[in-house]
C-alpha positions in Angstrom: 5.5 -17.4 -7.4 4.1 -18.8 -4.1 -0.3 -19.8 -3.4 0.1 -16.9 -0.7 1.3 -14.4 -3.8 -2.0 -15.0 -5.5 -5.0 -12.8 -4.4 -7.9 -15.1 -3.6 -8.7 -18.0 -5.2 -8.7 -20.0 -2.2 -11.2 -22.9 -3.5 -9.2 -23.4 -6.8 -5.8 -23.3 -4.7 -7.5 -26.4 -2.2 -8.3 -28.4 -5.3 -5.0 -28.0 -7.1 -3.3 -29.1 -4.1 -5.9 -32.3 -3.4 -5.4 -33.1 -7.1 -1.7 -33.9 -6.6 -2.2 -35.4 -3.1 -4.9 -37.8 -3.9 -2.8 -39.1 -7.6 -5.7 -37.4 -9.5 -3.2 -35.3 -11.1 -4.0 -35.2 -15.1 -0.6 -34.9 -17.5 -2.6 -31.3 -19.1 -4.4 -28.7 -17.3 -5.9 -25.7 -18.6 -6.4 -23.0 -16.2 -9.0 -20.9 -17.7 -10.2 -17.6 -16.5 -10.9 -14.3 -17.5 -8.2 -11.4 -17.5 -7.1 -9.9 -13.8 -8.5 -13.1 -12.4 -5.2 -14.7 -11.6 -4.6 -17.7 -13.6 -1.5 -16.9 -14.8 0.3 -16.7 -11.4 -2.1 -19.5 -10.5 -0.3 -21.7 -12.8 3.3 -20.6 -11.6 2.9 -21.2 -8.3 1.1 -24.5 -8.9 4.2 -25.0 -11.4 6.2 -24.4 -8.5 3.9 -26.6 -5.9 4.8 -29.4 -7.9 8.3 -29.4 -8.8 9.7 -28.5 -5.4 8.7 -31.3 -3.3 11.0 -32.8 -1.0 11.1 -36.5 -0.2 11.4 -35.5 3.2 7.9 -35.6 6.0 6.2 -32.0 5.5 5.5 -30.2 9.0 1.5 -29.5 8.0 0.9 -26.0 8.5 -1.7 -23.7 7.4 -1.7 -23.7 3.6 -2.6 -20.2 2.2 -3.0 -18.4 4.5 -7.1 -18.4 6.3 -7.2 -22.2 5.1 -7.6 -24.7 7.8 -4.5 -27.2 8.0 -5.1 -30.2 5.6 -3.9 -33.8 5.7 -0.7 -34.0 3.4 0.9 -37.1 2.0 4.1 -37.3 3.8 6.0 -36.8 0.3 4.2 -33.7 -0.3 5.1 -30.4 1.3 4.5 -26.5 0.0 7.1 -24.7 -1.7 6.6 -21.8 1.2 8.1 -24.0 3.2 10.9 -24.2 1.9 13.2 -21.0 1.4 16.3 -22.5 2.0 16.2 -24.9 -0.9 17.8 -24.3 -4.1 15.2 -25.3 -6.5 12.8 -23.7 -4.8 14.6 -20.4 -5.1 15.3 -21.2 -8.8 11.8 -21.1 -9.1 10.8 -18.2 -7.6 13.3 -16.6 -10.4 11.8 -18.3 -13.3 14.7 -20.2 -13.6 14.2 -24.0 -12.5 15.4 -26.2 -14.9 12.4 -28.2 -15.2 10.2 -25.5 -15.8 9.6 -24.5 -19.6 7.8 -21.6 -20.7 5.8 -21.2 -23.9 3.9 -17.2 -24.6 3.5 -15.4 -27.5 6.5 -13.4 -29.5 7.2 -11.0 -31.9 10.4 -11.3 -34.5 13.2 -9.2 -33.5 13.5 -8.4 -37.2 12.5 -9.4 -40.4 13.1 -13.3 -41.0 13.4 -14.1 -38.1 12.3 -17.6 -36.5 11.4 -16.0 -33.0 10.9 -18.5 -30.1 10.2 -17.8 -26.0 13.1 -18.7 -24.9 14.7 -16.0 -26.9 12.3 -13.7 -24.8 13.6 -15.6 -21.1 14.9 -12.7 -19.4 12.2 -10.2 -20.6 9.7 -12.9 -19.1 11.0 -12.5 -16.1 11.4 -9.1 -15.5 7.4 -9.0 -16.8 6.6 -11.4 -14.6 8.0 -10.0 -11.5 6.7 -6.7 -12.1 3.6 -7.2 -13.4 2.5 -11.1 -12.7 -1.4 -10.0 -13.3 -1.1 -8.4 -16.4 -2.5 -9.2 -19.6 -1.0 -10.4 -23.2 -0.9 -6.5 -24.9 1.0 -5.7 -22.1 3.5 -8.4 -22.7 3.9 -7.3 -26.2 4.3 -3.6 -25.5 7.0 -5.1 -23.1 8.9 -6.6 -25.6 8.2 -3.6 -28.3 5.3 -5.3 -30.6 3.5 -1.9 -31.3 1.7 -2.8 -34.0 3.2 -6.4 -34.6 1.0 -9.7 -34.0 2.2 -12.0 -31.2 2.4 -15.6 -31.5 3.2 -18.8 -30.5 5.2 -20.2 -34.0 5.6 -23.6 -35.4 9.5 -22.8 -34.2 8.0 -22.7 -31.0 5.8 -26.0 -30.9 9.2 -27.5 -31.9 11.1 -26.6 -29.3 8.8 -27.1 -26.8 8.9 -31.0 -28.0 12.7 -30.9 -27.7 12.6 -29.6 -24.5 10.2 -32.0 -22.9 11.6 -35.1 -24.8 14.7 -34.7 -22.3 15.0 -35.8 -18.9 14.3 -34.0 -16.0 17.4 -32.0 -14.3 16.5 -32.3 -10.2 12.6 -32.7 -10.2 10.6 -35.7 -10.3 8.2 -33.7 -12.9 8.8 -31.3 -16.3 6.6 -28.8 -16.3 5.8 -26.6 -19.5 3.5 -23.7 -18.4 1.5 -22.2 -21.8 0.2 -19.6 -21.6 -2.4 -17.6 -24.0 -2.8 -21.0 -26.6 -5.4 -18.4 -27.8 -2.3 -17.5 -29.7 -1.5 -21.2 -31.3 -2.4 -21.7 -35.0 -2.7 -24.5 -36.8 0.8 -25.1 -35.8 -0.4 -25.6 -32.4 -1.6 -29.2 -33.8 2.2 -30.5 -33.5 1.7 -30.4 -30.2 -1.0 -33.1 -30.4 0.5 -36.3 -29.8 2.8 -35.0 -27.4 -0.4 -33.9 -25.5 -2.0 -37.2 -25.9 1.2 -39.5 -24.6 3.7 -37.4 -22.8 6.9 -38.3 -21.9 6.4 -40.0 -17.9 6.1 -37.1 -15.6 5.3 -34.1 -17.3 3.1 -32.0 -16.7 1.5 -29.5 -19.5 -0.2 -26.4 -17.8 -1.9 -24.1 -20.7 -3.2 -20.0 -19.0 -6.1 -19.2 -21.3 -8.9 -16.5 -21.6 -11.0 -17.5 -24.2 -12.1 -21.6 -24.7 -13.9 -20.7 -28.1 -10.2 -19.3 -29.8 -8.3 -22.5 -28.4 -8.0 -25.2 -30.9 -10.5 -27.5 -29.9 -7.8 -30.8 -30.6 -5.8 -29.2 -27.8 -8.4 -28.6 -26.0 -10.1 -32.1 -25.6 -7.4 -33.0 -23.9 -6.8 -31.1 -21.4 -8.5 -31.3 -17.7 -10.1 -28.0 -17.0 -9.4 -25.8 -14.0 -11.4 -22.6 -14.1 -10.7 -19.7 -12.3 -13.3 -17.2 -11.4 -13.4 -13.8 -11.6 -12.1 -12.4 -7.8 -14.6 -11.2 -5.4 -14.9 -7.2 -4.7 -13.5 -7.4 -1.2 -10.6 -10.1 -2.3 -9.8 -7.1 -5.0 -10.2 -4.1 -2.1 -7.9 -6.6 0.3 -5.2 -6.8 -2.3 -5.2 -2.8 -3.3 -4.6 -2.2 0.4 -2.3 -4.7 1.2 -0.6 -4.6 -2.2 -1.1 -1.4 -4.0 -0.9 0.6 -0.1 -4.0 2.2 -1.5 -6.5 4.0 0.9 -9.4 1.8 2.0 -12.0 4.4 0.6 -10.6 4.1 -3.0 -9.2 0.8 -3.1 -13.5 -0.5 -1.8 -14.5 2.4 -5.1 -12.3 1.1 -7.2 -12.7 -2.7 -6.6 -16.6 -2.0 -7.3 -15.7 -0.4 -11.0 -13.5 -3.6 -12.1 -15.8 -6.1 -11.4 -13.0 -8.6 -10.3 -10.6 -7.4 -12.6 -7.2 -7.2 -10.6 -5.2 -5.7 -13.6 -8.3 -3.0 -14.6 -8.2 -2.1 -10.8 -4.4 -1.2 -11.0 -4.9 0.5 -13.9 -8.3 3.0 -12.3 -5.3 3.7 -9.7 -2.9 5.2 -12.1 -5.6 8.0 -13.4 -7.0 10.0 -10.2 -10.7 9.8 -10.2 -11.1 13.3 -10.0 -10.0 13.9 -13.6 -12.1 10.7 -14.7 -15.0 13.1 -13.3 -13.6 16.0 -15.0 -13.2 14.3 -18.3 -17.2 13.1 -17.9 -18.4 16.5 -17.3 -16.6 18.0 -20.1 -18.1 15.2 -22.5 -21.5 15.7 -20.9 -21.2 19.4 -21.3 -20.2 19.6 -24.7 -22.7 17.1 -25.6 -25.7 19.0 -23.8 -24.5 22.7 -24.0 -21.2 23.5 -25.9 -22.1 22.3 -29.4 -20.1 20.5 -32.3 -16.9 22.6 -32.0 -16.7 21.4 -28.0 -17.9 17.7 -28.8 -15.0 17.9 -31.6 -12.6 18.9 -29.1 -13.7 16.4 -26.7 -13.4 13.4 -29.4 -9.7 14.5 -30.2 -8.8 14.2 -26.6 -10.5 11.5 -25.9 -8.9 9.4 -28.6 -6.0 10.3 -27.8 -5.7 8.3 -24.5 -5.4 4.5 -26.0 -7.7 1.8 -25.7 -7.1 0.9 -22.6 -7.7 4.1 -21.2 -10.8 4.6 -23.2 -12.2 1.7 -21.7 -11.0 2.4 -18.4 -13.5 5.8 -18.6 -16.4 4.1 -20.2 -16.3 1.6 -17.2 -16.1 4.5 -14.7 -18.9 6.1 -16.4 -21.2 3.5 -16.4 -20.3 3.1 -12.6 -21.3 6.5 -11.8 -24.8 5.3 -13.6 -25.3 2.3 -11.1 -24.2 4.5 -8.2 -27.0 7.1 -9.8 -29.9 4.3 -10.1 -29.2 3.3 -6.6 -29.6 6.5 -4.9 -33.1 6.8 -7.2 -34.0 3.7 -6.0 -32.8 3.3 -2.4 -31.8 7.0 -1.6 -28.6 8.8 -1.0 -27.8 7.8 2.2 -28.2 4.2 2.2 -24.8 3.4 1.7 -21.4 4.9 1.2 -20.0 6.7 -1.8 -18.1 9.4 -2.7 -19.1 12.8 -2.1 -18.0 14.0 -5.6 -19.2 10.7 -7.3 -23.1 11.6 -4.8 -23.1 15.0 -6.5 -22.6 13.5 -10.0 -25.1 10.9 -9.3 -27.8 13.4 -8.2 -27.3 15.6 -10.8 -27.2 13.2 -13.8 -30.5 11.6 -12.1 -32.3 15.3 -12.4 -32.0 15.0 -16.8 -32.1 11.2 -17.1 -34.7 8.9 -16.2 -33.8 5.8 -15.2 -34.7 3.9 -18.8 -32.1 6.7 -20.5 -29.8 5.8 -17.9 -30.2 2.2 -18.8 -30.1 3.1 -22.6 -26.3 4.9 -22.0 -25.1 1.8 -20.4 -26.1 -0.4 -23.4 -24.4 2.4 -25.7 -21.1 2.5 -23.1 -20.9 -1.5 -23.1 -21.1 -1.9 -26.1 -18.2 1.1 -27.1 -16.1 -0.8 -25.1 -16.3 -4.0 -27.0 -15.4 -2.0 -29.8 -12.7 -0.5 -28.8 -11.5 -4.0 -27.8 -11.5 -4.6 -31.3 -9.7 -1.4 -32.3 -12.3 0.6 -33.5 -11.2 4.3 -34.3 -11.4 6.0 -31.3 -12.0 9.2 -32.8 -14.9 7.6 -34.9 -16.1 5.9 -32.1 -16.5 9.0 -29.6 -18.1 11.1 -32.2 -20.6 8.4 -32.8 -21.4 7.8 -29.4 -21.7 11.7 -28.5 -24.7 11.4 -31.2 -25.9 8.5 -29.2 -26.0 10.2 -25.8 -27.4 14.0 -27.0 -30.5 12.0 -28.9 -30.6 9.6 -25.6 -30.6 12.7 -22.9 -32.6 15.4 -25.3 -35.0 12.7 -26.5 -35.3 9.6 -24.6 -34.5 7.8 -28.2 -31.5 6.0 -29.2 -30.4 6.3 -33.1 -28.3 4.5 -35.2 -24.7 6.4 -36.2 
């Protein structure tokens, strides 16, 4: 994983590199950003940056790619810049030598002790297909269904074995974290280890959530946060990336809201059956009655969570899209032409307070879902919600 792999981020990319120029580079980093936002292949290639440097004078280029060319130290010199070296290459595989990796695991079977490394060539192959993805895809990767990930007392050991030995080629060890969401109590071995490392090594933790990270681990790490993507960073990427049309990739970068992996997911489902789905809820809520609404809910819940969420978001797109043609008319900017018709038509039975109401209701569905609410339950509720909200202008409790 190279700076140029990762979409955006150019301001966090410049800092990461001045840190290690300028000595300011602290023994543990947390790199803490939301999901789809990058950090995770953030902290790779910065993994990378640091333990492929040559001793050798760099030739100072452009760094990432739009950046103007900075002063390096002579000892420093991007990994990009260096294809023909081994450890570089190593690298790029996931399989330097003096780069650990630390996630959360699942036992193979009952009893078992389970630790990452056990999970190495898995890693990899999840890693280079799917670098943005997020930690329940990791464990539907590895077969967790239903099982809790985590980062085991097993683990904390071996990670403590690993960096007590010296380094193979680079000047640094590197251990690169990542979700220490997923550390219990256990994680507390790790403490003094944290506090006085071995010389040269470098602890990089990839986190989503400060408030679940064990607050001794994490008053003593440096912070590095990384911000959610901009809309036309994500609508680069799709076209570059995802060879997605420059009409759906700017849609669909508006819907995620920075979310890289959420916007690679919109692109698996066509939006026309998104729409489909939204008319059939809206009909069956309005027109068709219970037995329609009761079919609707056992489709509906039979998509998955992430899906669920996926068509909550998009519905509470279409909303904004709907407010702004209300407010600054339909031709004012671009959209759709089947999203336009939508939009008109939900503005002729909602005002714009019920259309604000629904978006409270969609939000928060979603962050139940998130926390594996019954889908079926869920949708049947929130049915209620929407016939009372469109027929009445009053939202009730289910």
């Amino acid at each position: 994983m190279q700076f140029k792999d990762v979409i955006g981020q150019h301001e966090v990319k410049q800092h990461l590199v001045e840190m290690v120029q300028q000595n300011r580079l602290s023994h543990a980093l947390l790199f803490l950003g939301k999901e789809g936002s990058g950090a995770l292949p953030l902290a790779l290639a910065f993994a990378q940056f640091v333990v492929c440097q040559p001793t050798a004078p760099p030739v100072v280029e452009d760094l990432f790619g739009g950046f103007s060319a900075l002063e390096v130290k002579p000892s420093f010199v991007l990994p990009e810049e260096l294809p023909a070296q081994s450890g570089f290459q190593r690298a790029e595989q996931l399989m330097h030598p003096d780069i650990h990796f630390a996630y959360p695991v699942i036992p193979r079977k009952s009893g078992d002790k389970p630790k990452s490394t056990d999970y190495i060539a898995e890693w990899r192959e999840f890693i280079q297909q799917s670098p943005y993805s997020n930690v329940y895809d990791w464990l539907q990767f590895i077969g967790a269904d239903n099982k809790q990930g985590n980062i085991t007392a097993e683990e904390c050991n071996d990670i403590m074995r690993q960096l007590s030995l010296k380094s193979f080629e680079s000047e640094y060890k590197v251990l690169v974290l990542w979700m220490p969401e997923y550390l219990g109590k256990e994680g507390n071995k790790l403490l003094k280890l944290i506090e006085e490392p071995p010389p040269n090594t470098l602890f990089i933790l990839v986190a989503e959530n400060e408030e679940q990270i064990i607050q001794t681990i994490l008053s003593r790490c440096q912070l590095v946060k990384v911000p959610r993507l901009e809309d036309k960073e994500v609508e680069a990427a799709l076209i570059e990336r995802a060879n997605t049309s420059a009409t759906i990739a700017a849609q669909t970068a508006a819907i995620c809201e920075g979310n890289y992996l959420e916007a690679l997911q919109l692109l698996q489902h066509n939006e026309e059956d998104w729409l489909s789905l939204l008319k059939e809820w809206l009909n069956s809520t309005l027109v068709g009655g219970p037995v329609a609404q009761i079919k609707f809910t056992e489709d509906i819940s039979k998509l998955g969570r992430e899906k669920q969420k996926q068509f909550l978001r998009f519905f509470s797109h279409l909303i904004e899209q709907s407010v702004r043609i209300k407010v600054l008319g339909a031709d004012s900017f671009a959209i759709a032409e089947a999203q336009k018709e939508f939009a008109l038509r939900l503005n002729k039975i909602a005002s714009v307070s019920q259309q604000q109401a629904i978006v409270e209701e969609l939000d928060k569905a979603a962050y139940y879902i998130e926390r594996n609410a019954n889908g079926k339950m869920l949708f049947q509720a929130l049915t209620i919600k929407l016939f009372h909200i469109l027929k009445n202008g009053v939202v009730v409790e289910v």
